[in-house]
SEGU-582970 format. One record per residue (C-alpha): residue number from 1; x, y, z; residue in three letters. Coordinates in steps of 0.001 Angstrom, whole numbers, plus 500000, padded with zeros to 6 digits. Layout:
BEGIN
- NUM|X|Y|Z|Ala
...
! end
This chain:
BEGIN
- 1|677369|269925|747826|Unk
- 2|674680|271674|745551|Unk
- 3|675775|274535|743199|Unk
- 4|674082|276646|740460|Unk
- 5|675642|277585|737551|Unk
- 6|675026|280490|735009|Unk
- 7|676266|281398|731546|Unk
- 8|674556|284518|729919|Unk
- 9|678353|285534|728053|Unk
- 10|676599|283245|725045|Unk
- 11|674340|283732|722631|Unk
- 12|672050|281553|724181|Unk
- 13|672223|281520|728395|Unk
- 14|672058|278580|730351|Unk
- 15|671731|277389|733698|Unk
- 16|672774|273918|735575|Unk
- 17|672885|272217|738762|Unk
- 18|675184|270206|740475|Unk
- 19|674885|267895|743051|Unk
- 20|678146|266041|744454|Unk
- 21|680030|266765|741303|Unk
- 22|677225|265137|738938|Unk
- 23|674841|267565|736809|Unk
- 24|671410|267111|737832|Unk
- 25|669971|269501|735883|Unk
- 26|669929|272103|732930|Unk
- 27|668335|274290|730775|Unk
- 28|668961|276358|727904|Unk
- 29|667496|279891|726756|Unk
- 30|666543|281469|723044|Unk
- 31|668449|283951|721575|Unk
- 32|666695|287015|723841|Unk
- 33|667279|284963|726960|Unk
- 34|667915|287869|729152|Unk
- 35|664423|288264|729984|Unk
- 36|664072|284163|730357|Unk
- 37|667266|283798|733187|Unk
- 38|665208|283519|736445|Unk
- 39|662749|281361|734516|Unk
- 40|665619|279219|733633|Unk
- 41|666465|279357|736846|Unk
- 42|663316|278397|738418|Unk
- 43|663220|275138|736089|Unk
- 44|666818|273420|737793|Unk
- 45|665480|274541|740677|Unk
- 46|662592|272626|740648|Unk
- 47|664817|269981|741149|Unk
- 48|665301|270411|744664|Unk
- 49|663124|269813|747594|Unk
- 50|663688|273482|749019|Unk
- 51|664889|275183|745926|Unk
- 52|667045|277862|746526|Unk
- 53|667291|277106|750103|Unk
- 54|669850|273788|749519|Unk
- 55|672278|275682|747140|Unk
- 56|675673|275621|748379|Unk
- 57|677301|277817|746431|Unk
- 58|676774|279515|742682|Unk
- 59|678899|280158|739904|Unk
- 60|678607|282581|736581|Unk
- 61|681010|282804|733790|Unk
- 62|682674|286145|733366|Unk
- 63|683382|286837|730096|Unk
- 64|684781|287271|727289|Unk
- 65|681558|287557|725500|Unk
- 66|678063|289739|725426|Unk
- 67|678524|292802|726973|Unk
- 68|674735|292809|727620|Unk
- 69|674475|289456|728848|Unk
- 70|677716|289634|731068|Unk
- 71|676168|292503|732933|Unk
- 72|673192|290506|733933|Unk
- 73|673951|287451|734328|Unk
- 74|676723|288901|737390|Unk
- 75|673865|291145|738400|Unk
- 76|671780|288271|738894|Unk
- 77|674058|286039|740657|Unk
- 78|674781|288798|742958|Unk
- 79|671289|289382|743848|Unk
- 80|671490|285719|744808|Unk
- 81|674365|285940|746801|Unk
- 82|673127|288782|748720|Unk
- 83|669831|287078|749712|Unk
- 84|671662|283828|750392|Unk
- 85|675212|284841|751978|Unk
- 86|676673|281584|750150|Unk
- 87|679657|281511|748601|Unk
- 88|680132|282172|744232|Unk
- 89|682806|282007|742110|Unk
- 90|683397|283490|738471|Unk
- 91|684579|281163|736197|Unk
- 92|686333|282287|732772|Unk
- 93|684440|281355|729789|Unk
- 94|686755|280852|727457|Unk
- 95|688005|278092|730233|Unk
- 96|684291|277074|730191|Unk
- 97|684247|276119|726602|Unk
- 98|687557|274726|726715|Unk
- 99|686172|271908|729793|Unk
- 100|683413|270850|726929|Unk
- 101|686133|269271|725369|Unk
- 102|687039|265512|726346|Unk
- 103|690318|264927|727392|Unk
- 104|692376|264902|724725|Unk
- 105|695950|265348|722982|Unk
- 106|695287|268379|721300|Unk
- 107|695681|272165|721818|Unk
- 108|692078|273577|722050|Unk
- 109|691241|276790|721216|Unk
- 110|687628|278541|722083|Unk
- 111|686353|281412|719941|Unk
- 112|683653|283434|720227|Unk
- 113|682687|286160|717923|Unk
- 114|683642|289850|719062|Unk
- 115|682240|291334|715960|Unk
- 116|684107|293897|714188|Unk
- 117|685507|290807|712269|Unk
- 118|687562|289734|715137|Unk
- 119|687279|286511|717872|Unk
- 120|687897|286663|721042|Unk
- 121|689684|283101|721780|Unk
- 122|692679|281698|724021|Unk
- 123|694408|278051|723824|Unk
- 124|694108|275330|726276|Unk
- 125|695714|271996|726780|Unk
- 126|694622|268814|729167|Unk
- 127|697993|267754|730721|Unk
- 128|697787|264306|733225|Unk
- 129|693848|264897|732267|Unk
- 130|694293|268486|733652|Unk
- 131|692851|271347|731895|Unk
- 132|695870|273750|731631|Unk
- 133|695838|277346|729899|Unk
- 134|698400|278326|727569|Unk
- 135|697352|281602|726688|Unk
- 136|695461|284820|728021|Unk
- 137|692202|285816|726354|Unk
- 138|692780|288104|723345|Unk
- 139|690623|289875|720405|Unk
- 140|692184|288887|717340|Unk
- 141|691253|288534|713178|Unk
- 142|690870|285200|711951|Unk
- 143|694212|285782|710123|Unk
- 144|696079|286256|713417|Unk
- 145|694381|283022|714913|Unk
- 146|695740|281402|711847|Unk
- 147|699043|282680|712229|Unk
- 148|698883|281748|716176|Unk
- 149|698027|278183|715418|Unk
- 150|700947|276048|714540|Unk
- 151|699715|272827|715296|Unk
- 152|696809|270343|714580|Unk
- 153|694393|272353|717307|Unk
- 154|690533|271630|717984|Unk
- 155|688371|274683|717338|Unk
- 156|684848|275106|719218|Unk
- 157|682428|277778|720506|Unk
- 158|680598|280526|718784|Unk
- 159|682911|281839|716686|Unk
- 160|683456|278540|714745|Unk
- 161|680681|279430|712407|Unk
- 162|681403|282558|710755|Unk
- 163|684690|281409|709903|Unk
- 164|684761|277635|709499|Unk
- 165|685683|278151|706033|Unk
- 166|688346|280438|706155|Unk
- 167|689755|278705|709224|Unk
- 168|689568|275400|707221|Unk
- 169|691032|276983|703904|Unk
- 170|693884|278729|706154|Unk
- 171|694824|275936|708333|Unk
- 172|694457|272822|706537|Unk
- 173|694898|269359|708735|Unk
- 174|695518|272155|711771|Unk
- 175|692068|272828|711838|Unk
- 176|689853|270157|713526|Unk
- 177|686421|270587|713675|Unk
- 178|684185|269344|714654|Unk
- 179|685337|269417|718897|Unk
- 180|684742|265820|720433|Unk
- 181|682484|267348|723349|Unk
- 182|680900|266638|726345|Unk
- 183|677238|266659|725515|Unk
- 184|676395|269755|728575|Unk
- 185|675625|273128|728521|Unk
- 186|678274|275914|728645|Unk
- 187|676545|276315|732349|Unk
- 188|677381|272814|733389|Unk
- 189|681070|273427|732197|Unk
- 190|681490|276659|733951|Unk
- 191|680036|275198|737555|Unk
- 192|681743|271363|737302|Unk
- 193|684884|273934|737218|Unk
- 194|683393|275889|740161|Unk
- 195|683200|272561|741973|Unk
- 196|686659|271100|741559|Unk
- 197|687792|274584|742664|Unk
- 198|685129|274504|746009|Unk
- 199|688002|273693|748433|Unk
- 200|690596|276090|746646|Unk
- 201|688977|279476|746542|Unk
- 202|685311|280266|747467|Unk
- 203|684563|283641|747709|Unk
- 204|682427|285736|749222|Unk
- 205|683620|289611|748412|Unk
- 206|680799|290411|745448|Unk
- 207|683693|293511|744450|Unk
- 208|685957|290828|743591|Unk
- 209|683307|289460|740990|Unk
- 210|684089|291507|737930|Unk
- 211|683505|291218|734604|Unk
- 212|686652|289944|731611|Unk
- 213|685307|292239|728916|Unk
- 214|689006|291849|726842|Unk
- 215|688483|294874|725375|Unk
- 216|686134|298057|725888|Unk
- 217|682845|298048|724826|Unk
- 218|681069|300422|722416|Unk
- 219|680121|302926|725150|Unk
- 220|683788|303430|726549|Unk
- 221|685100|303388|722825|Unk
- 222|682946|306382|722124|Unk
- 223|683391|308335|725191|Unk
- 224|687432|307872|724902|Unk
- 225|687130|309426|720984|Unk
- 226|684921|312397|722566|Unk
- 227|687134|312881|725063|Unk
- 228|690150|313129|722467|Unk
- 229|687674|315287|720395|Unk
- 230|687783|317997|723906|Unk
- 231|691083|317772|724585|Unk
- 232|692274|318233|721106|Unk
- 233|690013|321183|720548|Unk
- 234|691002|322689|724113|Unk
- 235|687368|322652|725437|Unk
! end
């Protein structure tokens, strides 16, 4: 069983490869990786004998994240399923980020920066070694992450950064940081999870891979304000 994985929901992309359950490959882009994703591609590919050709199956994580990078990194993995009629799945990345982590005690909650000083972020828990979700994916402030986290909870992903200090300052000995991780790429996460879920659900309807955007995007934001704008001026 050979699948491909790829992230572009982070600020840097990646892509992996799996081969019965072990990572065999993976590679990791700059911050403009959009442009570098089929190159990045090409390189775990290079891997196989017959490149594309042996891929079972592919996987791409789905958001929350980059609006940008979302779109493209489903477009490309649905160009990929249409010229190889193999099976994908979409794998949350949140969920993604929380698999980094090593099985542990803890709650663990992802976040990743939505801007507008607010993370997107949901909380996890490994039960009998079982990654289990807790929560859906939400936008929230810092302050409401603080007031969300009761308990000593690890804290990973992009939106660590911005707001270690706050977090730390808020939260005390419920902050821990830094996450005891799997050394892999967000990639690798996101298609190890594709694989244990192989026998479960593969998929092969390409309307049924959508993106987890959480909330609108700028676009939608504006046209719902202009819309207001018409119907409140009765044009």
């Amino acid at each position: 069983m050979i699948l491909l994985g790829l992230d572009a929901s982070t600020p840097k992309g990646s892509v992996a490869l799996l081969k019965d359950g072990q990572i065999i490959a993976e590679s990791v882009g700059s911050s403009t990786f959009s442009d570098q994703l089929l190159v990045l591609v090409d390189e775990v590919l290079g891997k196989l004998d017959r490149g594309l050709e042996e891929v079972d199956g592919f996987c791409v994580t789905t958001g929350p994240g980059s609006f940008t990078g979302l779109r493209v990194g489903v477009s490309l993995i649905k160009g990929l399923v249409l010229a190889t009629e193999k099976p994908f799945w979409g794998i949350n990345t949140l969920e993604a980020y929380a698999n980094l982590v090593k099985a542990v005690s803890q709650p663990i909650s992802p976040i990743l920066d939505a801007r507008k000083k607010e993370v997107y972020t949901a909380r996890f828990k490994y039960t009998s070694e079982k990654l289990v979700r807790e929560t859906p994916d939400r936008a929230v402030s810092p302050q409401e992450l603080c007031d969300l986290t009761q308990e000593p909870t690890i804290f990973l992903g992009g939106g660590v950064g911005p707001y270690r200090d706050f977090l730390s300052s808020r939260l005390g000995d419920n902050f821990i940081d830094p996450a005891p991780v799997k050394n892999q790429t967000i990639a690798a996460s996101a298609v190890q999870l594709a694989f244990n879920q192989f026998r479960a659900s593969p998929c092969f309807d390409l309307d049924a891979l959508t993106i987890h955007y959480v909330r609108k995007s700028e676009a939608e934001l504006n046209s719902n304000i202009l819309n207001q704008e018409v119907v409140k001026h009765g044009h």
